[in-house]
TORPA-4810 file (N, C-alpha, C, O; in nm, 3 decimals):
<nodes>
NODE_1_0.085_-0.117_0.000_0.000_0.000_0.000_0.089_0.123_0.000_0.197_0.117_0.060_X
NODE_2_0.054_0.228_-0.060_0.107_0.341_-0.103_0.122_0.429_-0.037_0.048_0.492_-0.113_X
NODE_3_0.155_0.522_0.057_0.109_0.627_0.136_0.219_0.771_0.097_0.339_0.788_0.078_X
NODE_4_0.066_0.877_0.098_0.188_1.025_0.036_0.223_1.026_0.183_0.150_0.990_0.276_X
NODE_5_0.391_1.088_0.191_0.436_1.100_0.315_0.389_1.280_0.339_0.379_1.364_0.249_X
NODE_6_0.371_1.296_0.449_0.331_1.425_0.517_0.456_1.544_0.515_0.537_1.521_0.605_X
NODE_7_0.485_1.644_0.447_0.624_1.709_0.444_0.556_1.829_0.554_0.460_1.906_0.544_X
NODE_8_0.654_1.803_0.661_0.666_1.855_0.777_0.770_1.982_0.819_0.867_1.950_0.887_X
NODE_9_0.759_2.082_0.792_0.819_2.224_0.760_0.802_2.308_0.943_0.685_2.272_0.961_X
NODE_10_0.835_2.380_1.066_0.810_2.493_1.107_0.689_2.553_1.060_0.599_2.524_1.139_X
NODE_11_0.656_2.611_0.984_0.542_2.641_0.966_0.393_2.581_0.963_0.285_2.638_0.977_X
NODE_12_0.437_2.398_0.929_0.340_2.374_0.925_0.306_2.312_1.052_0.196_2.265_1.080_X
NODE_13_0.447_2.315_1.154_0.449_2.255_1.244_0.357_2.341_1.352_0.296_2.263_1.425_X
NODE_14_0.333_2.468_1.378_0.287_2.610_1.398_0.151_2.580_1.385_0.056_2.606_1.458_X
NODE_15_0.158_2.518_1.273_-0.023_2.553_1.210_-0.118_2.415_1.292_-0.222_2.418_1.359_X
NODE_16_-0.006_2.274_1.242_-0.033_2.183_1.360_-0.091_2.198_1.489_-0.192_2.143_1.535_X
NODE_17_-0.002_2.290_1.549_-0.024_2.338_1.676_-0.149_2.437_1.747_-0.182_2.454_1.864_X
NODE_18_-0.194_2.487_1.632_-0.278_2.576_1.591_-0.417_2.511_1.557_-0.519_2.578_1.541_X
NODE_19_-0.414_2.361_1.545_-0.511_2.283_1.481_-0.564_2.318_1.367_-0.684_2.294_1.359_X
NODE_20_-0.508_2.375_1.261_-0.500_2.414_1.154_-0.489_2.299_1.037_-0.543_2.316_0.928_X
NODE_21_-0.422_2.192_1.065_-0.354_2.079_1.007_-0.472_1.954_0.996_-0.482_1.877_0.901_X
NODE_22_-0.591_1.954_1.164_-0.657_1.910_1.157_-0.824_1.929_1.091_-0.891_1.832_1.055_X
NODE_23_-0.856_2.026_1.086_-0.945_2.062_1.039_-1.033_2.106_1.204_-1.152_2.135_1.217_X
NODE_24_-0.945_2.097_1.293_-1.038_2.146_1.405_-1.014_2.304_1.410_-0.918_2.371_1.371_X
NODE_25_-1.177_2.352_1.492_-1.212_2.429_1.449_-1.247_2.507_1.606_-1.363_2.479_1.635_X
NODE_26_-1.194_2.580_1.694_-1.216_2.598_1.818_-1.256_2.461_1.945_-1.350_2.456_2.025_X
NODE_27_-1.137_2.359_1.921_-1.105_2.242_1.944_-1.239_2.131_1.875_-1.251_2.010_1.895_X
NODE_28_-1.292_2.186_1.825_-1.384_2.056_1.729_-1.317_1.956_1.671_-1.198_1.982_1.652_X
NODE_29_-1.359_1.831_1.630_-1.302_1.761_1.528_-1.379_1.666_1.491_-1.456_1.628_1.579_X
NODE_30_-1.392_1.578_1.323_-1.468_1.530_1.301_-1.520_1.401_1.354_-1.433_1.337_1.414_X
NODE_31_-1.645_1.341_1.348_-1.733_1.255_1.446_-1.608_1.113_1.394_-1.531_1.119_1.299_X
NODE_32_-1.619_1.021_1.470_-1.531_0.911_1.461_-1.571_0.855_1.296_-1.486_0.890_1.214_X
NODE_33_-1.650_0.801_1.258_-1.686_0.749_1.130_-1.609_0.810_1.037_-1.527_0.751_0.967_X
NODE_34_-1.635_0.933_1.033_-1.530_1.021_0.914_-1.362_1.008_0.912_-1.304_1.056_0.814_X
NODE_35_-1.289_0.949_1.010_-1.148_0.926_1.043_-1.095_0.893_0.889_-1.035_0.962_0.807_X
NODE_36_-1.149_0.744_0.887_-1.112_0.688_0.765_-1.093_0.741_0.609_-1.062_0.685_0.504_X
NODE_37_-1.126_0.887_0.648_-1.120_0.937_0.523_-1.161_1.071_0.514_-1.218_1.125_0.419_X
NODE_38_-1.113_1.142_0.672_-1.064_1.272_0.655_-0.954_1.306_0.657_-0.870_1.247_0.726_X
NODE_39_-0.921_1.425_0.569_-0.811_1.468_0.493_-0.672_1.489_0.646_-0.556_1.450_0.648_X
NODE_40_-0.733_1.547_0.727_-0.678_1.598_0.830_-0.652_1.448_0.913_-0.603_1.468_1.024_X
NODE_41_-0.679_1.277_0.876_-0.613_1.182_1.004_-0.483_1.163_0.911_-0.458_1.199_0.796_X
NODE_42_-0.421_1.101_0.995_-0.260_1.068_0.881_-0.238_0.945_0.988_-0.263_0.948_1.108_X
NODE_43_-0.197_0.861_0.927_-0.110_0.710_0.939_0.027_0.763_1.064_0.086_0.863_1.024_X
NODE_44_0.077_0.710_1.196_0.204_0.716_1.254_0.291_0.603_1.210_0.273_0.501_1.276_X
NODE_45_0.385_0.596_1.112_0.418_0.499_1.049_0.570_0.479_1.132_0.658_0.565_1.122_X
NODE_46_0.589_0.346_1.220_0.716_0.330_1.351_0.884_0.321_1.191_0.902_0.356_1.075_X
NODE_47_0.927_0.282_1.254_1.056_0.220_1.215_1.058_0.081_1.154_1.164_0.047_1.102_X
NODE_48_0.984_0.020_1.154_0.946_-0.082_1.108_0.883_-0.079_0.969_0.872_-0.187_0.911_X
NODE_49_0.837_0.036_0.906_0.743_0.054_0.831_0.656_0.029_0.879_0.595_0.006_0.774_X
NODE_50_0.546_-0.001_0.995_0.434_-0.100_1.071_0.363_0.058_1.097_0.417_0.168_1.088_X
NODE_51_0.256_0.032_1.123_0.144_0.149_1.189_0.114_0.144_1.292_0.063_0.033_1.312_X
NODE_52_0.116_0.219_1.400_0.038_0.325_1.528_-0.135_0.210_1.453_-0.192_0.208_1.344_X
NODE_53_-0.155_0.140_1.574_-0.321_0.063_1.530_-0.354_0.055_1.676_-0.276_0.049_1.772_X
NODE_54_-0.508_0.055_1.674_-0.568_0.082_1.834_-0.623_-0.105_1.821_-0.693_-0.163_1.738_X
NODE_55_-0.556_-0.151_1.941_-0.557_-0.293_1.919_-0.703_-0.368_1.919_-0.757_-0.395_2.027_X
NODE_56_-0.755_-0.394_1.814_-0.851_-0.497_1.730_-0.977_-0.391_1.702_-1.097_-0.417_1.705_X
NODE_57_-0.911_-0.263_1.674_-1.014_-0.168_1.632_-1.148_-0.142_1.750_-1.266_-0.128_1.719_X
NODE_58_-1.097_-0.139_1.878_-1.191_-0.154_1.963_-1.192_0.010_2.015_-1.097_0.088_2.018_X
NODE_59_-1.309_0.027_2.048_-1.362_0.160_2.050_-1.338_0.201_2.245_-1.359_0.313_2.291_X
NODE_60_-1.295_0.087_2.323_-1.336_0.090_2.466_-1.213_0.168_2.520_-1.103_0.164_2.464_X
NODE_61_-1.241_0.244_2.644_-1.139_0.276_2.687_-1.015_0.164_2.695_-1.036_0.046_2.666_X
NODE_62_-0.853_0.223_2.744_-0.812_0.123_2.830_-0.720_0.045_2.681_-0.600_0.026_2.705_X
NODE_63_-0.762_0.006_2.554_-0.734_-0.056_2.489_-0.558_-0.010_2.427_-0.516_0.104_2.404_X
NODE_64_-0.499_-0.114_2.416_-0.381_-0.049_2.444_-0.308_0.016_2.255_-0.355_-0.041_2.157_X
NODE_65_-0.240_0.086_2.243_-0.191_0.106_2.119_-0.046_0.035_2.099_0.056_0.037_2.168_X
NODE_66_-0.084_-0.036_1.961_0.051_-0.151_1.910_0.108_-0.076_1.792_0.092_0.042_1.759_X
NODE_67_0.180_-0.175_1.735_0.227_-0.138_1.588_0.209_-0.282_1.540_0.247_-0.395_1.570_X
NODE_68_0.136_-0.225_1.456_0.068_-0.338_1.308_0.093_-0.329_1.222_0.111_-0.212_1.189_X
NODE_69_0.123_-0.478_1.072_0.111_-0.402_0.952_0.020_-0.277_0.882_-0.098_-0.307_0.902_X
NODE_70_0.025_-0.197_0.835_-0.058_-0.088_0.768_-0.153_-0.174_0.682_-0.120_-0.206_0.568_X
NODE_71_-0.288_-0.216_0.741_-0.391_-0.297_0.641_-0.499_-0.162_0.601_-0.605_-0.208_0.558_X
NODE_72_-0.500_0.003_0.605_-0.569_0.101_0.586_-0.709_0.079_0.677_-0.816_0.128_0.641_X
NODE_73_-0.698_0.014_0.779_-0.844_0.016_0.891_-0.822_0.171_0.956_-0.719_0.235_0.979_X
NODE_74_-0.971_0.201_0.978_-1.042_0.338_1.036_-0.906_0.297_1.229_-0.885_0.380_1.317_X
NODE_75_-0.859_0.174_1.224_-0.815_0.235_1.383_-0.639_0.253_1.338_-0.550_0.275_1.419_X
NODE_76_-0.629_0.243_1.253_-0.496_0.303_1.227_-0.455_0.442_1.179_-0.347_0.491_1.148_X
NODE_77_-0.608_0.499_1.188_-0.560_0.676_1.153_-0.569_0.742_1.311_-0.616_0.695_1.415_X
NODE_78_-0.512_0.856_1.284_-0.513_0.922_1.396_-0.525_1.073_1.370_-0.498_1.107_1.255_X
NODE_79_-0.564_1.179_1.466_-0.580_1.254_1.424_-0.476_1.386_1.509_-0.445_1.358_1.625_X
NODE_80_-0.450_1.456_1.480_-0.319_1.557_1.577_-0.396_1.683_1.588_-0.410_1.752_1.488_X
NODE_81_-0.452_1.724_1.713_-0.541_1.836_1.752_-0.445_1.919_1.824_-0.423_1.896_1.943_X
NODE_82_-0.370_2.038_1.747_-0.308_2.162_1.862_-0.380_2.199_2.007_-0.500_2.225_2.015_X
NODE_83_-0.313_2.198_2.093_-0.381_2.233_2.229_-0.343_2.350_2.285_-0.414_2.406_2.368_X
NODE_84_-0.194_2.414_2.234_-0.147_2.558_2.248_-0.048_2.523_2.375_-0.085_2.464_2.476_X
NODE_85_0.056_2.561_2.355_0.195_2.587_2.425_0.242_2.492_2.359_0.314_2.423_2.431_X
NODE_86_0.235_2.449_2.235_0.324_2.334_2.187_0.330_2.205_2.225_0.419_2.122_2.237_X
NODE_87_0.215_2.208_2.242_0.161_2.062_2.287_0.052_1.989_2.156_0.030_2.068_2.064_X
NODE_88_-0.010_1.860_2.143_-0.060_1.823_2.106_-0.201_1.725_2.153_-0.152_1.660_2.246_X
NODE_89_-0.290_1.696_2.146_-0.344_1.554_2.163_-0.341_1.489_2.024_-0.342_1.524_1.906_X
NODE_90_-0.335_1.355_2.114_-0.330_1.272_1.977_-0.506_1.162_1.961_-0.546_1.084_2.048_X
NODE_91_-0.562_1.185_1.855_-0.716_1.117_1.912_-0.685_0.991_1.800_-0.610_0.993_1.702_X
NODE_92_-0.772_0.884_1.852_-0.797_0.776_1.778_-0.905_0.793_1.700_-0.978_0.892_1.713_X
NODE_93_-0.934_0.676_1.590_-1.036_0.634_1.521_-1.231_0.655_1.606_-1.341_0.687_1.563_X
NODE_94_-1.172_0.614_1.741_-1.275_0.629_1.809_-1.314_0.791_1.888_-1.409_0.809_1.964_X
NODE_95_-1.239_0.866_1.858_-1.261_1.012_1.936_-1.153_1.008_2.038_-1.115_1.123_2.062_X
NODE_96_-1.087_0.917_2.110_-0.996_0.889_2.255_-0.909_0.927_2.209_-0.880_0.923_2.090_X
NODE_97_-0.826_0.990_2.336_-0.751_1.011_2.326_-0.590_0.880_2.331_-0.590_0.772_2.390_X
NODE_98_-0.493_0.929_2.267_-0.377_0.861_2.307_-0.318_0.953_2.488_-0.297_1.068_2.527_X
NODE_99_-0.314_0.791_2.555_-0.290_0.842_2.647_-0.188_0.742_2.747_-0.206_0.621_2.735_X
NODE_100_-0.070_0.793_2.854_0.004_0.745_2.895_-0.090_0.665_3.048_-0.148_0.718_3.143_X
NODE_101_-0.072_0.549_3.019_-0.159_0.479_3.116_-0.110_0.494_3.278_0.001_0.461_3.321_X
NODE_102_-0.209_0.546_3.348_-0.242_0.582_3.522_-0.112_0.709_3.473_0.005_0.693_3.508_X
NODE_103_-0.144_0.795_3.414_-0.005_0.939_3.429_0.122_0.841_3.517_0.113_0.840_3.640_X
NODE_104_0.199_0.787_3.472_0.304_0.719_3.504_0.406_0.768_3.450_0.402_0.763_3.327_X
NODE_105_0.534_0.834_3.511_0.637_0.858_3.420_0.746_0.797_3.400_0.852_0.843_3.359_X
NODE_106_0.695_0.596_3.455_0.771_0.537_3.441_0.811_0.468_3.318_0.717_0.439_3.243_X
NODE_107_0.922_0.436_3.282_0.966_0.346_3.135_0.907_0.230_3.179_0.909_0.173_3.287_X
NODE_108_0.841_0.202_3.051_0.765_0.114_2.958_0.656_0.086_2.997_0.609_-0.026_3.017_X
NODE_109_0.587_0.237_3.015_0.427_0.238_3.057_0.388_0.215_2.957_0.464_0.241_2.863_X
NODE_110_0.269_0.162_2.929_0.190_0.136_2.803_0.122_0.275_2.755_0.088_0.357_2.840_X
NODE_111_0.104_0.300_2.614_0.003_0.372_2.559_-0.103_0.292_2.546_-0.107_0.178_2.499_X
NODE_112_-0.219_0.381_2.604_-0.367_0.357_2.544_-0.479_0.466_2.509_-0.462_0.586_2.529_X
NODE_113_-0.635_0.394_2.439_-0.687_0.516_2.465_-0.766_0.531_2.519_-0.835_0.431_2.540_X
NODE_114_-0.800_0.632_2.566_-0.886_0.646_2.717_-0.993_0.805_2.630_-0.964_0.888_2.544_X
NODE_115_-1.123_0.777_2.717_-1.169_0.914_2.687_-1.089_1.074_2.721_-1.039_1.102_2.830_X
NODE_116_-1.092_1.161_2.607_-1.029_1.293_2.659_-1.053_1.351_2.755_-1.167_1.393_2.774_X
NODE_117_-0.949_1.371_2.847_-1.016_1.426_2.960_-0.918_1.593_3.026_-0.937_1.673_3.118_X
NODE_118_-0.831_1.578_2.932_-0.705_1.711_2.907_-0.596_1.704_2.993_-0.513_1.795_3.004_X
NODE_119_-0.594_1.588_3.061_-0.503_1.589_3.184_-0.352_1.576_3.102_-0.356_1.535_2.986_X
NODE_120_-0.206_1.615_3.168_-0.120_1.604_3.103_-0.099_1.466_3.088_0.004_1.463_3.021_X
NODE_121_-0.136_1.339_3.112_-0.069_1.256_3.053_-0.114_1.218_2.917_-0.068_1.123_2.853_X
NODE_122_-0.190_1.284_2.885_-0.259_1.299_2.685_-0.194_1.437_2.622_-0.247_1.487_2.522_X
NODE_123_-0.084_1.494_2.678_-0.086_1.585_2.597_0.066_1.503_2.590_0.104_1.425_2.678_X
NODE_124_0.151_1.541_2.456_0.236_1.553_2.336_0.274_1.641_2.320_0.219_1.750_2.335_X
NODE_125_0.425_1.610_2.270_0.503_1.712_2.185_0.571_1.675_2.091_0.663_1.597_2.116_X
NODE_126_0.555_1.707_1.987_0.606_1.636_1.838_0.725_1.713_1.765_0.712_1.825_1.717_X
NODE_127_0.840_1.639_1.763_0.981_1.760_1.761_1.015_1.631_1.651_1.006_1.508_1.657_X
NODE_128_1.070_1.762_1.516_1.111_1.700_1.411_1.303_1.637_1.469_1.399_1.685_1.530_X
NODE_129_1.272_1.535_1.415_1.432_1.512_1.418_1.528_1.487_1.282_1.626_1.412_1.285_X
NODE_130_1.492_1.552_1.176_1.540_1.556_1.033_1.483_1.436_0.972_1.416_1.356_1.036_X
NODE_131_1.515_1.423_0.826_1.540_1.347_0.747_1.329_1.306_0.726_1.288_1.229_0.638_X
NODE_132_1.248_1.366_0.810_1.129_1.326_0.762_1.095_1.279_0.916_0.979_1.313_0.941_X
NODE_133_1.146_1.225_1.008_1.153_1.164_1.119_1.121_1.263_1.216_1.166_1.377_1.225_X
NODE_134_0.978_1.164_1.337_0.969_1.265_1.444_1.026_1.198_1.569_1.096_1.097_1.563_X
NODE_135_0.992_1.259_1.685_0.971_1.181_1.824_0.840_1.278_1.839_0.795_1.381_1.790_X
NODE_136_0.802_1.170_1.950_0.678_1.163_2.020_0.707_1.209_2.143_0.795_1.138_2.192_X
NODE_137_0.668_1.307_2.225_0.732_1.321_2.348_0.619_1.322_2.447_0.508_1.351_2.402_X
NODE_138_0.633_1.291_2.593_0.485_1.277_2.660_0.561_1.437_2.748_0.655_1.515_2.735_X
NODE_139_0.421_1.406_2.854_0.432_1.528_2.915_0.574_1.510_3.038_0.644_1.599_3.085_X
NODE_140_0.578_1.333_3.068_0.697_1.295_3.169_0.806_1.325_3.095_0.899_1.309_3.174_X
NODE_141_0.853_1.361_2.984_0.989_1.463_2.869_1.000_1.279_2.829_1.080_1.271_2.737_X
NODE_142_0.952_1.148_2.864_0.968_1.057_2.824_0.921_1.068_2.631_0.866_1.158_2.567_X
NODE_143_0.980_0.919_2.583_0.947_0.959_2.448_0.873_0.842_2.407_0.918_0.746_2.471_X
NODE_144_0.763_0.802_2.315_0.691_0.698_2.267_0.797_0.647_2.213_0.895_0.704_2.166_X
NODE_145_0.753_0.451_2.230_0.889_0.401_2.201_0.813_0.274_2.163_0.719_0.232_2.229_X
NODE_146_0.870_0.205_2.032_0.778_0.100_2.008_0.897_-0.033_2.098_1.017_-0.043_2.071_X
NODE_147_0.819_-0.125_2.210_0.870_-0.192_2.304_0.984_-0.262_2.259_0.981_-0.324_2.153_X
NODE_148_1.103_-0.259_2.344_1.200_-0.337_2.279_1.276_-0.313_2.142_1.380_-0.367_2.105_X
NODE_149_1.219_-0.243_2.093_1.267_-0.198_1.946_1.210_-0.321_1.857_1.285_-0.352_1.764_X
NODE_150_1.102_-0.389_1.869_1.074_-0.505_1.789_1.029_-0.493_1.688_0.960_-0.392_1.686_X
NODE_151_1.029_-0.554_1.579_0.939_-0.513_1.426_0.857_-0.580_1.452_0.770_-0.549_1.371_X
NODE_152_0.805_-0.682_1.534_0.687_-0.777_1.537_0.570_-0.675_1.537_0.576_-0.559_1.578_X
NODE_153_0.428_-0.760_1.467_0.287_-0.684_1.442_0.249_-0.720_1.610_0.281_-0.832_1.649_X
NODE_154_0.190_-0.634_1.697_0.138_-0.675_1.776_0.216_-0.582_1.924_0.185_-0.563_2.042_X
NODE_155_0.346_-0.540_1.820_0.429_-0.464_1.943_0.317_-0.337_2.061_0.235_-0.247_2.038_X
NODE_156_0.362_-0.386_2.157_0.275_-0.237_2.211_0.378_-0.110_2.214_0.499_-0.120_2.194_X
NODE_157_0.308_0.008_2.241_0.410_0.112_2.234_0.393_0.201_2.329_0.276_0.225_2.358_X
NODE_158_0.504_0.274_2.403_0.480_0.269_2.561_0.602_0.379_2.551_0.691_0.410_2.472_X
NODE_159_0.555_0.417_2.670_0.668_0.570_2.732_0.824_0.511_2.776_0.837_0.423_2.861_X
NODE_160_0.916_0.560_2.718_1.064_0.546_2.761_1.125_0.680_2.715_1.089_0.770_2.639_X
NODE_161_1.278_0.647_2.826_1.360_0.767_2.821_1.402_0.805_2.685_1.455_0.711_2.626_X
NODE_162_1.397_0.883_2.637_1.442_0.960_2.507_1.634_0.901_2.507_1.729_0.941_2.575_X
NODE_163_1.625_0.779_2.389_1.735_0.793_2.375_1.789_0.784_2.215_1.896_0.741_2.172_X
NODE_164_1.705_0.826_2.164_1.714_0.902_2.000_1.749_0.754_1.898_1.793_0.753_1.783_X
NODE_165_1.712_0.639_1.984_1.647_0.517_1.915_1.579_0.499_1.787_1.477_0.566_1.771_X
NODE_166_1.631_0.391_1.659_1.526_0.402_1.587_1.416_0.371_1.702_1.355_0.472_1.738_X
NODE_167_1.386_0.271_1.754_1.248_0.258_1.809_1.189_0.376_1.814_1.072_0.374_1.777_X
NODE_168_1.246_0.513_1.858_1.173_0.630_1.891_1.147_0.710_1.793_1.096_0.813_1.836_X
NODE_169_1.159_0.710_1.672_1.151_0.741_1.527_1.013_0.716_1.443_0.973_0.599_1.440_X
NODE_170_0.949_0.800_1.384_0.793_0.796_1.360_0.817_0.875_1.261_0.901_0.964_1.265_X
NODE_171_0.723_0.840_1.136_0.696_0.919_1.012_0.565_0.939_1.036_0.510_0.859_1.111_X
NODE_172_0.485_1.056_0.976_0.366_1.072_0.953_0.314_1.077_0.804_0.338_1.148_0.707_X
NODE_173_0.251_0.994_0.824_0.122_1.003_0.590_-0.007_1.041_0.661_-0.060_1.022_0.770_X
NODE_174_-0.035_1.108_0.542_-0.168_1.118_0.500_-0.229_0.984_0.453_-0.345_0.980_0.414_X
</nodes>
């Protein structure tokens, strides 16, 4: 499967931030059904080539986020809503947020998604690191890290210390 990659500039990083990127609109964003094929979700594509997928497309809190092959399912988009100070949320297929499970700022807490509720352990910071490549940063300065560095489908992906790891390496598509 094909994916245009997302060219990620300062400015557009700004506008991101701005929720400009998403199509939200004084923090609005579109109803879950539309994910799959609004302009504004984009694919988190790991080091693996594998996808950011909300595990078995389940809508419930709690459910944890892996890396899967890219099969184009509504739970492998995501959507990036500016929250202002350079922060982000990150929402699933289902409206939830991506979120660092019980605010833990310990290594190799799990990501999951939980309903939005604005607390810092759902907010993000998304810092280019060249070549097309981001990190994911939580609010603990920890960084999303796909576990172990594994290419396996099924990996979960979970808060660790920023240590500029492929594991910690993320592309974004449309």
């Amino acid at each position: 499967m094909r994916y245009r990659a997302v060219v990620w500039r300062p400015l557009v990083i700004t506008a991101l931030a701005a929720g400009a990127l998403t199509g939200a609109q004084g923090g609005a964003y579109a109803a879950p059904a539309a994910y799959a094929h609004h302009p504004g979700s984009v694919r988190i594509i790991t080091f693996a080539g594998k996808c950011f997928d909300v595990k078995g497309a389940s809508w419930a809190d709690t459910t944890p986020i892996i890396q899967y092959h890219c099969n184009g399912g509504a739970n492998q988009r995501f959507r990036i809503l500016g929250i202002g100070w350079g922060q982000s949320q990150i929402r699933t297929f289902a409206g939830k947020c991506l979120t660092v499970t019980g605010a833990s700022w310990a290594n190799m807490t799990p990501v999951i998604q939980y309903h939005c509720n604005g607390r810092a352990n759902q907010r993000f910071r998304i810092l280019g690191i060249g070549w097309g490549r981001f990190q994911i940063r939580t609010s603990g300065g920890k960084c999303l890290t796909v576990r172990y560095g594994s290419r396996a489908d099924r990996t979960p992906i979970v808060q660790y210390r920023c240590t500029g790891t492929y594991a910690q390496r993320f592309r974004f598509f449309r």
